[in-house]
VOPAGU-2260 file (C-alpha; in pm, 1 decimal, decimal comma):
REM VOPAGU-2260
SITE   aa  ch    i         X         Y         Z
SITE  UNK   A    0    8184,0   -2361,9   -2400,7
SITE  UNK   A    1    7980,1   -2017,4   -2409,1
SITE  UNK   A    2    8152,7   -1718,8   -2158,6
SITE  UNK   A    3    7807,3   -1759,7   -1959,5
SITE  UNK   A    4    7859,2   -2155,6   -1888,1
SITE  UNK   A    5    8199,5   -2093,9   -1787,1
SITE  UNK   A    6    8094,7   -1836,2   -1533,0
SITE  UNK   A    7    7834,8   -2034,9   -1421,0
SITE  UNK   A    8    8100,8   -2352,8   -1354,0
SITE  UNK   A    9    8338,1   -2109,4   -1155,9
SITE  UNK   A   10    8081,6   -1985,3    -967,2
SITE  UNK   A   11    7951,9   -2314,2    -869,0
SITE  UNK   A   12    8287,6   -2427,5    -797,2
SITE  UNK   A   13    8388,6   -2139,1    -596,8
SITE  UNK   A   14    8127,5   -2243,8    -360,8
SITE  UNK   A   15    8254,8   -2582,4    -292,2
SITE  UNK   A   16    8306,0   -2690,5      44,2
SITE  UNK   A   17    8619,3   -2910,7      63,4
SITE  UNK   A   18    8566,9   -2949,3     448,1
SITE  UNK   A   19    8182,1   -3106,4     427,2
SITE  UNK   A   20    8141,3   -3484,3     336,7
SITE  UNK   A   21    7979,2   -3788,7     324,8
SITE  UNK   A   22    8125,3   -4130,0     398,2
SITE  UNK   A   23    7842,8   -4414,4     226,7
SITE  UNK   A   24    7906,7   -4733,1     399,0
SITE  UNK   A   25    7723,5   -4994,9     180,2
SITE  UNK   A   26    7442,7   -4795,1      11,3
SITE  UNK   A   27    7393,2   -4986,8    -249,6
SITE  UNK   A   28    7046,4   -4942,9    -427,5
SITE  UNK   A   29    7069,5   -4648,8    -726,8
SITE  UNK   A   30    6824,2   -4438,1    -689,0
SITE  UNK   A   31    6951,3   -4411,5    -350,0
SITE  UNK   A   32    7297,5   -4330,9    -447,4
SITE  UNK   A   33    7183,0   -4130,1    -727,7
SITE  UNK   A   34    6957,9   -3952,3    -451,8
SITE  UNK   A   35    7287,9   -3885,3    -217,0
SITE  UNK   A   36    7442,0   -3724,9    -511,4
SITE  UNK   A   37    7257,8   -3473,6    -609,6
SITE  UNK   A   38    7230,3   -3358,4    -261,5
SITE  UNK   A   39    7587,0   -3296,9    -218,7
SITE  UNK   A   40    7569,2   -3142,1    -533,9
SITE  UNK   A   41    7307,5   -2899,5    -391,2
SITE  UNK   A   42    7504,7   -2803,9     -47,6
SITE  UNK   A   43    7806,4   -2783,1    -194,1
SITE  UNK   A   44    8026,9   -3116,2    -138,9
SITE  UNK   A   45    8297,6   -3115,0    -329,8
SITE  UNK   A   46    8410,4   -3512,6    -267,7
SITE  UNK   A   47    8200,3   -3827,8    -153,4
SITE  UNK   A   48    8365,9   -4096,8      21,1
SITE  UNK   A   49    8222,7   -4442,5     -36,3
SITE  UNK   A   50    8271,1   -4817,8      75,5
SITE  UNK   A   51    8127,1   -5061,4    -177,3
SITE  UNK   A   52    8168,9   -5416,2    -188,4
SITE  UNK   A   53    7938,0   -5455,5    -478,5
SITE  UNK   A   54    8049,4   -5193,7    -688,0
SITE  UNK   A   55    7735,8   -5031,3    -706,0
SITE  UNK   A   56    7929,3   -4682,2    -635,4
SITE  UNK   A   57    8192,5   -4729,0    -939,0
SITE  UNK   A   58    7878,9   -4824,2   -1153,5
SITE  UNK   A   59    7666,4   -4505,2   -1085,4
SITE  UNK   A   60    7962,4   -4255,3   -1162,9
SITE  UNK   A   61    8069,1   -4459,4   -1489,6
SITE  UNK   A   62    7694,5   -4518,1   -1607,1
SITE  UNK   A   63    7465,9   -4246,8   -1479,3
SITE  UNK   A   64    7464,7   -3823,7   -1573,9
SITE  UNK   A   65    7410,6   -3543,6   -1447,2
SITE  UNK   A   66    7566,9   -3493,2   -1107,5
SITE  UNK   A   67    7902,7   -3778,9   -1189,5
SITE  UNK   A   68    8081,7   -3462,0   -1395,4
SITE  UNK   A   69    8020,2   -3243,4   -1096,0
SITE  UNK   A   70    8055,0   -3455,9    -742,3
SITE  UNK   A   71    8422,5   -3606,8    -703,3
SITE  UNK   A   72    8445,2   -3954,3    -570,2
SITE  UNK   A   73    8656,9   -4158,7    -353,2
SITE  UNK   A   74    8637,7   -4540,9    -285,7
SITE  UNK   A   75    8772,8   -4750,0     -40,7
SITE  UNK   A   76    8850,2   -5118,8      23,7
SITE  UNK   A   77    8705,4   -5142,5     363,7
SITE  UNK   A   78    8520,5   -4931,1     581,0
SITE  UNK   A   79    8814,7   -4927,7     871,4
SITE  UNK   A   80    9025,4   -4821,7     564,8
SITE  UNK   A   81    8770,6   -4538,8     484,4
SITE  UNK   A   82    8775,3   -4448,4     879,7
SITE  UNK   A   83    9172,4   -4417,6     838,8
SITE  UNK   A   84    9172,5   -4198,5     590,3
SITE  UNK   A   85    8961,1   -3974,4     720,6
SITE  UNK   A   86    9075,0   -3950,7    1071,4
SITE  UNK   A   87    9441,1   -3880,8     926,9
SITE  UNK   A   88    9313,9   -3579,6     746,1
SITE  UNK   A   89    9160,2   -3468,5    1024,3
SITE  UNK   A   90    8782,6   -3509,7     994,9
SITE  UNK   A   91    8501,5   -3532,8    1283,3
SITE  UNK   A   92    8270,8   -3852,2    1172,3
SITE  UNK   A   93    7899,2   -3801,8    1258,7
SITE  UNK   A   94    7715,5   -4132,7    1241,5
SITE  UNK   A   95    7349,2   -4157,8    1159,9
SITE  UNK   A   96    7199,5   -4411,7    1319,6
SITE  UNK   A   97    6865,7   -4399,9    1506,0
SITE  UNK   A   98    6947,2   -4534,2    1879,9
SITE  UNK   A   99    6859,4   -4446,4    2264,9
SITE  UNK   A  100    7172,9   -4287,3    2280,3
SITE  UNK   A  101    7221,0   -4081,8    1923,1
SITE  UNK   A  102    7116,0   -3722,9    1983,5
SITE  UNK   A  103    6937,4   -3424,8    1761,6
SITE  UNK   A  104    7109,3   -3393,7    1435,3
SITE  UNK   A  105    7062,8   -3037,9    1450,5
SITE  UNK   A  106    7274,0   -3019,5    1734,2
SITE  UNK   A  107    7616,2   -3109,3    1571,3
SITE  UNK   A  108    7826,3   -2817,6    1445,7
SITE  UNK   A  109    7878,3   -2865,2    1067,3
SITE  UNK   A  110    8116,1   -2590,6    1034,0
SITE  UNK   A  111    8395,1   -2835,5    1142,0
SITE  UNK   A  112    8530,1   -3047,4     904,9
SITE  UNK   A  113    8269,2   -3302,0     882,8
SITE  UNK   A  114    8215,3   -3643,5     769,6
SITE  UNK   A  115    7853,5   -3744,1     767,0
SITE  UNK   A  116    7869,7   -4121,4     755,9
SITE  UNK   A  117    7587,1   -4350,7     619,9
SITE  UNK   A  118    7493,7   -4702,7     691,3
SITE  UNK   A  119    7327,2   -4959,6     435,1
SITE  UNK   A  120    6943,1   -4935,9     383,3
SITE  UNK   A  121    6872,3   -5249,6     538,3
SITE  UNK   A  122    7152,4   -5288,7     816,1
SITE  UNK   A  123    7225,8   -4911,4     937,4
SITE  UNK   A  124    7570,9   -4888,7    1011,7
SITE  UNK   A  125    7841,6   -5163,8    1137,4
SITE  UNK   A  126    7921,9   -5117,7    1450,7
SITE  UNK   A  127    8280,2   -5013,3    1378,9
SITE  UNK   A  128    8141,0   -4680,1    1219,6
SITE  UNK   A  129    7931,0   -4592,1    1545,5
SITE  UNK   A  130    8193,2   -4678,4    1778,2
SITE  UNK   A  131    8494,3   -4467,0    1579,7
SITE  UNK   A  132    8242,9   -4187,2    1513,5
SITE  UNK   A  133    8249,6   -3809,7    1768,5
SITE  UNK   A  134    7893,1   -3833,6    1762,8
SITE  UNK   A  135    7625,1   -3992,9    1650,8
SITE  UNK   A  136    7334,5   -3848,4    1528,2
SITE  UNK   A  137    6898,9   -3934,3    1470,5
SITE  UNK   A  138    6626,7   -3752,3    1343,3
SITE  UNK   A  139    6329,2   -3700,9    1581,3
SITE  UNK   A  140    6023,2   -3901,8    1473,6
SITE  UNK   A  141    5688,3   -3827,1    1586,7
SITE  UNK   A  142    5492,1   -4141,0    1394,6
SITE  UNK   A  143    5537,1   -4465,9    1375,3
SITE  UNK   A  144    5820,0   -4554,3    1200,5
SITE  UNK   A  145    6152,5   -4577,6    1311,7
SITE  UNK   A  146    6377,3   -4442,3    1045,5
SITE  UNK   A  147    6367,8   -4262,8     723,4
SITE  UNK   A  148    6517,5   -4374,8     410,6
SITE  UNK   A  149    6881,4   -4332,2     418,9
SITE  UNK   A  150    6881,6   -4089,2     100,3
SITE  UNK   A  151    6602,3   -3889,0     274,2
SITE  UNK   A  152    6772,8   -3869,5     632,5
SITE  UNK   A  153    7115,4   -3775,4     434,3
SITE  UNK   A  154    6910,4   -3477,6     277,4
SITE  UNK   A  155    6783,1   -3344,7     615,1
SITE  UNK   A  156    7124,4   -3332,8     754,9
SITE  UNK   A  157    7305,7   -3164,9     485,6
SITE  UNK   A  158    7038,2   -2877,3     442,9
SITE  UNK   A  159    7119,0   -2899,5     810,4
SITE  UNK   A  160    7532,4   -2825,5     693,7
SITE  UNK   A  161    7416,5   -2608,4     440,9
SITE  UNK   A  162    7224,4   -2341,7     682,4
SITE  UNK   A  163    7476,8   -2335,4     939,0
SITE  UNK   A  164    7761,8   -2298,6     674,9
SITE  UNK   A  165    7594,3   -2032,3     527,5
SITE  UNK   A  166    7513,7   -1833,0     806,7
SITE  UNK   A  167    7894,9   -1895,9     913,3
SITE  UNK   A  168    7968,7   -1708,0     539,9
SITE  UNK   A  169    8123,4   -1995,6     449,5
SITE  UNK   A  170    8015,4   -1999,5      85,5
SITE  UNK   A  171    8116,0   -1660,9     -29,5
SITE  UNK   A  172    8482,2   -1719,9    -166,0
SITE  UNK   A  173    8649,9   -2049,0    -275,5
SITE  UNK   A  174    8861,6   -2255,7      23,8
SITE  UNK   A  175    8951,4   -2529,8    -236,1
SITE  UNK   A  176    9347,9   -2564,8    -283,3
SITE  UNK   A  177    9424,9   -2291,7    -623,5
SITE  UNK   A  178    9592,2   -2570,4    -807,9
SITE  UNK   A  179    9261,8   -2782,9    -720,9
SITE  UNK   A  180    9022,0   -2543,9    -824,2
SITE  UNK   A  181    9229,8   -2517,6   -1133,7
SITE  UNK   A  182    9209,4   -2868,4   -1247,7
SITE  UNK   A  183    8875,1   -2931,3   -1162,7
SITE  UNK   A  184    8705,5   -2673,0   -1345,9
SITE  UNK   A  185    8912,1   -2763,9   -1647,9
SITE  UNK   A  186    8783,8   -3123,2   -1571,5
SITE  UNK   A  187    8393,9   -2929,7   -1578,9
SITE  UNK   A  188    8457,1   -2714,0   -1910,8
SITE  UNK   A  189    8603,0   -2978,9   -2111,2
SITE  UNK   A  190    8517,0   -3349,7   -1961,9
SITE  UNK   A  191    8625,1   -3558,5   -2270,7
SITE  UNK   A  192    8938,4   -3399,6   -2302,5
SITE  UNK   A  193    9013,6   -3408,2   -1954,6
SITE  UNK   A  194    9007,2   -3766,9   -1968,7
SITE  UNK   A  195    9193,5   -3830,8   -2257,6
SITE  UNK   A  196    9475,7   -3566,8   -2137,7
SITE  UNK   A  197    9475,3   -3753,9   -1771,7
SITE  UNK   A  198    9492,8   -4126,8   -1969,7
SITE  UNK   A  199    9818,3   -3984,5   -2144,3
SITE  UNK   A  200    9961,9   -3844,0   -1831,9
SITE  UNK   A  201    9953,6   -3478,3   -1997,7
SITE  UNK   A  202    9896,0   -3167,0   -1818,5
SITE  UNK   A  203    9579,8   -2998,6   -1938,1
SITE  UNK   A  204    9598,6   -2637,7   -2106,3
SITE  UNK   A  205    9575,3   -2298,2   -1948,6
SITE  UNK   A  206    9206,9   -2141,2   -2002,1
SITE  UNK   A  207    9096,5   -1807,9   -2066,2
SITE  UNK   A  208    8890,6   -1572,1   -1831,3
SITE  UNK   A  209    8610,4   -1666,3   -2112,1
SITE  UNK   A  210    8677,5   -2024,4   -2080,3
SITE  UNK   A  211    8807,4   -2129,5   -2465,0
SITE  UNK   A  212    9102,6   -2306,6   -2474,5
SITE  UNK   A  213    9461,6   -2165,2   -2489,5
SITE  UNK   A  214    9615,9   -2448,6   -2715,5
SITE  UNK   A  215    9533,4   -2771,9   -2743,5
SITE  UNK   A  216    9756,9   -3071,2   -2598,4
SITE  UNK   A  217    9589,4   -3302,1   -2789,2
SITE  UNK   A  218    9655,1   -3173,1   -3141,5
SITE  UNK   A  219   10003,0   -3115,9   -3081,9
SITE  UNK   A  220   10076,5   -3444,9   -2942,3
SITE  UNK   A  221    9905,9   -3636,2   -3248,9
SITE  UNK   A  222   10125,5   -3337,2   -3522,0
C-alpha cells in the first residue's frame, strides 16, 4: 500500500453517498449486474440492495473484480422484505418502470434519501414494488422501442443523482458514519486481511495517515 493509493482510497471514500441507492429486484443476467455496479461505483453509492432468488447477486461479488472490493452489498429474502428495510430507515423508493402513469425521471429530487429500485430484464418490476414506491419513474423515448435495457436506464438515472447531488455540494466532505468510514477503508487498503480479521471476530488495526499498518492482529494472534 503506496501513500498515493491510500490517498486515492480516502478520497474516493470520502465521496460516498450513504443516502443514494439502488434496490435490484431480480436482475439476474451478469453483465447486467456487473453493468449496475460499476455505475454506482461511478456516482458514488456506497451500498446496493438486491433481491435474488437465483443467487446470481452473491455469485458476481464472490466471483467477479474490480468494483466487488469497492461497492458494499446487501441481500434480501424477498422483495417485501427488501421494501421493509428500507422504508424503516427512512428511504423514498423511485420505481422504474415505463407506464402511462410513470413520469420524467429527471423530475424526482435525488438529494433525498433515495432508493432507485429495478425490475428484472424480462418482467419489469412486480407489482408490489410499483405500488409501495413515492414515485415512479420512465425515460422519454422518441423511437420505437419501449424500454431500454435495465443496466442502461439505471445509468441514465444515476448520472441523473449524480448532477443534482453535485450541484447540491453534496460530494465535497464525507457523510458516512466515522466508525464506518473507518472500517471500510481498512476493508479497501488491506482486503485479505480484512477478511481473515472479520472470520476470527478480531478488530482490525489502527492505520497511519500514510496507510501502513500499525501492528498486525494477525501475527500476534498466531505468536
Amino acid at each position: 500500500m503506496t501513500p498515493e493509493r491510500f490517498q486515492k482510497l480516502k478520497q474516493v471514500l470520502t465521496r460516498r453517498q450513504p443516502d443514494l441507492t439502488v434496490l435490484a429486484a431480480d436482475v439476474h443476467k451478469p453483465h447486467n449486474i456487473s453493468a449496475i455496479f460499476r455505475t454506482c461505483d461511478a456516482v458514488g453509492i456506497h451500498r446496493v440492495h438486491a433481491v435474488s432468488p437465483g443467487g446470481e447477486f452473491r455469485h458476481h461479488r464472490m466471483a467477479s473484480g474490480g468494483t466487488r472490493h469497492w461497492v458494499g452489498l446487501n441481500l434480501h429474502r424477498s422483495l417485501s422484505a427488501a421494501i421493509e428495510v428500507l422504508r424503516t430507515d427512512g428511504w423514498q423508493l423511485i420505481a422504474a418502470h415505463p407506464s402511462e402513469a410513470a413520469g420524467d425521471f429527471r423530475r424526482i429530487d435525488y438529494t433525498q434519501k433515495t432508493a432507485l429500485v429495478l425490475g428484472s430484464e424480462l418482467a419489469g418490476l412486480d407489482e408490489l414494488a410499483i405500488r409501495e414506491a413515492d414515485a415512479t419513474i420512465t425515460i422519454p423515448m422518441q423511437g420505437m422501442v419501449e424500454s431500454l435495457n435495465v443496466s442502461v436506464a439505471a445509468a441514465l438515472v444515476l448520472y441523473e443523482a449524480q448532477c443534482q447531488r453535485d450541484r447540491a455540494r453534496m460530494y465535497e466532505k464525507s457523510r458516512l458514519d466515522a466508525e464506518e468510514f473507518k472500517a471500510t477503508l481498512f476493508e479497501w487498503a488491506y482486503p485479505e486481511i480484512a477478511d481473515r480479521l472479520k472470520a476470527r471476530r478480531q478488530a482490525y488495526p489502527e492505520l497511519s495517515d500514510a496507510g501502513e499498518l500499525l501492528g498486525n492482529p494477525l501475527r500476534e494472534s498466531d505468536t
